[in-house]
Backbone as JSON, one array per atom type, in Angstrom:
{
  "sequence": "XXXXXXXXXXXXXXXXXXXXXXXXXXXXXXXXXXXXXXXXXXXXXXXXXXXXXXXXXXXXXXXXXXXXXXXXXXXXXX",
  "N": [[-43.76, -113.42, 49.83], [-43.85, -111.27, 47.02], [-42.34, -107.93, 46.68], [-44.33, -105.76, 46.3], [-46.67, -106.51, 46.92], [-46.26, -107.19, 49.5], [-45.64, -103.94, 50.47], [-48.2, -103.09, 50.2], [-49.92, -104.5, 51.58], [-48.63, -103.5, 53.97], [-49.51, -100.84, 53.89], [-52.48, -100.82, 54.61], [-52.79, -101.73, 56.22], [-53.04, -104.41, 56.91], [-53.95, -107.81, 57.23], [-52.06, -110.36, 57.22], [-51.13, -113.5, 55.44], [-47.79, -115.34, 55.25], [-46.76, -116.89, 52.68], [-43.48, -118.5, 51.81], [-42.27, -118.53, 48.96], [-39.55, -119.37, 48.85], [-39.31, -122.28, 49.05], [-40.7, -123.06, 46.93], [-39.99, -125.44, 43.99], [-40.32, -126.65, 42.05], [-42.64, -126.88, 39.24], [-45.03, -128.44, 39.59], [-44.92, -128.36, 42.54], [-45.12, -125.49, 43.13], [-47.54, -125.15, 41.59], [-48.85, -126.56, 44.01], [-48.63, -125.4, 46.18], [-50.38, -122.76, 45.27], [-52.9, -123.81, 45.33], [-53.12, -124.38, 48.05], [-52.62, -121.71, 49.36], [-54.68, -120.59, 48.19], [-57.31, -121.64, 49.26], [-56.77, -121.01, 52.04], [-57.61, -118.48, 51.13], [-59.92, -115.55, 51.05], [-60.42, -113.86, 49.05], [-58.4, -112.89, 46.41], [-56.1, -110.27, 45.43], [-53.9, -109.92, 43.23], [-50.68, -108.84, 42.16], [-48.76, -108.15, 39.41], [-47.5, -108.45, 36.92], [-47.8, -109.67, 34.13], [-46.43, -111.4, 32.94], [-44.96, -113.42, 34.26], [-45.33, -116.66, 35.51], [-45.67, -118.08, 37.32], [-47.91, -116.54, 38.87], [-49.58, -116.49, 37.17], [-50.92, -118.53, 37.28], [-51.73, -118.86, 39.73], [-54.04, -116.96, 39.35], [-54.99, -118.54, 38.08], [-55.78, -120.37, 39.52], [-57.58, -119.25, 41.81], [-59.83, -118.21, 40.49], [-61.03, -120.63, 39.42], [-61.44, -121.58, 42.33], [-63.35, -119.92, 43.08], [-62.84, -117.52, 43.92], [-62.76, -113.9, 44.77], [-61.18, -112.36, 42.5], [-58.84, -109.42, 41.97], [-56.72, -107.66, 39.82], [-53.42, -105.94, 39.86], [-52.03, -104.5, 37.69], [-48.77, -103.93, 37.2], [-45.4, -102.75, 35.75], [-42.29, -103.83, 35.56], [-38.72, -103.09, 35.62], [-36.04, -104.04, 33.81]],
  "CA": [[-44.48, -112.42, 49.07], [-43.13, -109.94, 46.67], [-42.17, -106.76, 47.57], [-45.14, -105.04, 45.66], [-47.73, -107.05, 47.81], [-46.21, -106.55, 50.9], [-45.85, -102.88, 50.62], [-49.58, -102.86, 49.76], [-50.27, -104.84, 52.52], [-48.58, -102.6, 55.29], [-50.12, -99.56, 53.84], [-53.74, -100.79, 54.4], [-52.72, -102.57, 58.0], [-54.02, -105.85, 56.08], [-53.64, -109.31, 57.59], [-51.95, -111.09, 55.58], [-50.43, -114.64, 55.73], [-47.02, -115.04, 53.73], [-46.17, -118.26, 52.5], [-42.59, -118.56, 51.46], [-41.53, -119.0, 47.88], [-38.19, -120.19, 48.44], [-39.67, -123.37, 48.97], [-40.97, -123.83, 45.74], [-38.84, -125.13, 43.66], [-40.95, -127.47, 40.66], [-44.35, -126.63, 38.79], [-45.56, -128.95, 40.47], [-44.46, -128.07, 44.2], [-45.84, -124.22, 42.84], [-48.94, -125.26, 41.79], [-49.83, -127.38, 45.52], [-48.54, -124.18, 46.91], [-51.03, -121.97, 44.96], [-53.61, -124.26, 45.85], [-52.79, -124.11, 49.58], [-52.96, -120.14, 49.33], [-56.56, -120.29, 47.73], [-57.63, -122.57, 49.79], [-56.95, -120.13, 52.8], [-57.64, -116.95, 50.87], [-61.12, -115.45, 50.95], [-59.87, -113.19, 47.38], [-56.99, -112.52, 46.01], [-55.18, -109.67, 45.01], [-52.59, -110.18, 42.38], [-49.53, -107.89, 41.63], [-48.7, -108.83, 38.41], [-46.47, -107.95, 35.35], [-48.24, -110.1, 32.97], [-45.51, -112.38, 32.69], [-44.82, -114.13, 35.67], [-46.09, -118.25, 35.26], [-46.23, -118.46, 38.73], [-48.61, -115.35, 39.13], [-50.32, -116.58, 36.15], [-51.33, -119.84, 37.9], [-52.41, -118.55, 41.43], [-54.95, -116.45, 39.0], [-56.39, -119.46, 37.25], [-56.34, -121.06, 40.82], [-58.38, -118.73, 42.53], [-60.85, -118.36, 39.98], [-61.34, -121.83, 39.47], [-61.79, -121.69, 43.28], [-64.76, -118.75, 43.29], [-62.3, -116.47, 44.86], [-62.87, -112.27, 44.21], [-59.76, -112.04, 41.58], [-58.48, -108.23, 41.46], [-55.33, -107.6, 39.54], [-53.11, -105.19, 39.7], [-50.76, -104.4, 36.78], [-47.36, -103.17, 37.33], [-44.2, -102.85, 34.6], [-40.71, -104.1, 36.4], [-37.45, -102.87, 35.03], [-35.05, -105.39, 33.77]],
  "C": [[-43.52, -111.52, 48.34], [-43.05, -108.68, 46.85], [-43.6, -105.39, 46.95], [-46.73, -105.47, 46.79], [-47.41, -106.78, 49.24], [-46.07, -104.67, 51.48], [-47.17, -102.25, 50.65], [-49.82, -102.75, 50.75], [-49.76, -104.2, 54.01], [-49.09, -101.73, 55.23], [-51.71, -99.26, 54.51], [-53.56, -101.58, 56.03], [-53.34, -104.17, 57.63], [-53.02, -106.84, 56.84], [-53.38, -109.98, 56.85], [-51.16, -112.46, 56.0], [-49.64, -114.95, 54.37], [-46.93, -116.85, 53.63], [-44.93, -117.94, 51.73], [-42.24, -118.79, 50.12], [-40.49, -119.98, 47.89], [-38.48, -121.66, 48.84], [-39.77, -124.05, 47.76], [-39.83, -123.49, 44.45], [-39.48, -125.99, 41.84], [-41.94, -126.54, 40.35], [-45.05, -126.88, 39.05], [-45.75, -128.66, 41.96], [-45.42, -126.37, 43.8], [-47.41, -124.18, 42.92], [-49.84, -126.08, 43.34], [-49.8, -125.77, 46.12], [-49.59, -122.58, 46.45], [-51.86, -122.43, 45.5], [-53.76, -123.93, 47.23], [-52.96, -122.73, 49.93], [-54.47, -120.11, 49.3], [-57.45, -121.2, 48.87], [-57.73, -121.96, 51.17], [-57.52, -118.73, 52.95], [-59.53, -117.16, 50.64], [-61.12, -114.29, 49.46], [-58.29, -113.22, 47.65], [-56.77, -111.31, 44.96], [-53.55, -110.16, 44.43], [-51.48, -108.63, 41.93], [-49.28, -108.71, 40.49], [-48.09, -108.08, 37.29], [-47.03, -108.15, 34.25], [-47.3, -110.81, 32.42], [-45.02, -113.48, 33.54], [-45.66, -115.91, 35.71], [-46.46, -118.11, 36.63], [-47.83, -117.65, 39.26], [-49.87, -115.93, 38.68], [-51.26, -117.55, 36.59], [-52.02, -119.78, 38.99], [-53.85, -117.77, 40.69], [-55.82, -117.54, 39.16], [-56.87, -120.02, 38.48], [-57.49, -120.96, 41.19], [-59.59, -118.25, 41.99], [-61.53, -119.55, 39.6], [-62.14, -121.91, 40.9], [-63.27, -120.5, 43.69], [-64.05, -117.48, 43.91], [-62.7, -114.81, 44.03], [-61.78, -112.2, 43.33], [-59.1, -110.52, 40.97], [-56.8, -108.14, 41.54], [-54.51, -106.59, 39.1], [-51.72, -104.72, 38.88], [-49.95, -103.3, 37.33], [-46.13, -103.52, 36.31], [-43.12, -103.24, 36.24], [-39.48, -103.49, 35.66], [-36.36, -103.58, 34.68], [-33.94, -104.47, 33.49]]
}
């Protein structure tokens, strides 16, 4: 998880199940691994930049999938 989601998620005492990134390493391997998220998730909360492919993809996922989809924009600092 990124550090924007997990800070969320201790604030609110939320159960959360991480799945690892550093796993994924294709577009392919990303997208099973979004799948696999939605597929456990009953919504999803997105942190999100508005740039992020990966991010971008777990959206379309989980709306594809019927999931609740609330997203929460944040700027990053490069």
């Amino acid at each position: 998880m990124k550090k924007p989601a997990v800070s969320w998620s201790k604030r609110i005492d939320s159960m959360n199940q991480p799945y690892p990134n550093c796993f994924v390493i294709t577009t392919s391997a990303e997208q099973k691994h979004n799948k696999q998220m939605a597929n456990y998730a009953d919504a999803l909360l997105a942190f999100w930049n508005g740039k992020n492919k990966g991010t971008k993809n777990m959206i379309k996922v989980a709306t594809k999938e019927n999931l609740t989809v609330k997203i929460i924009n944040f700027e990053t600092s490069s």
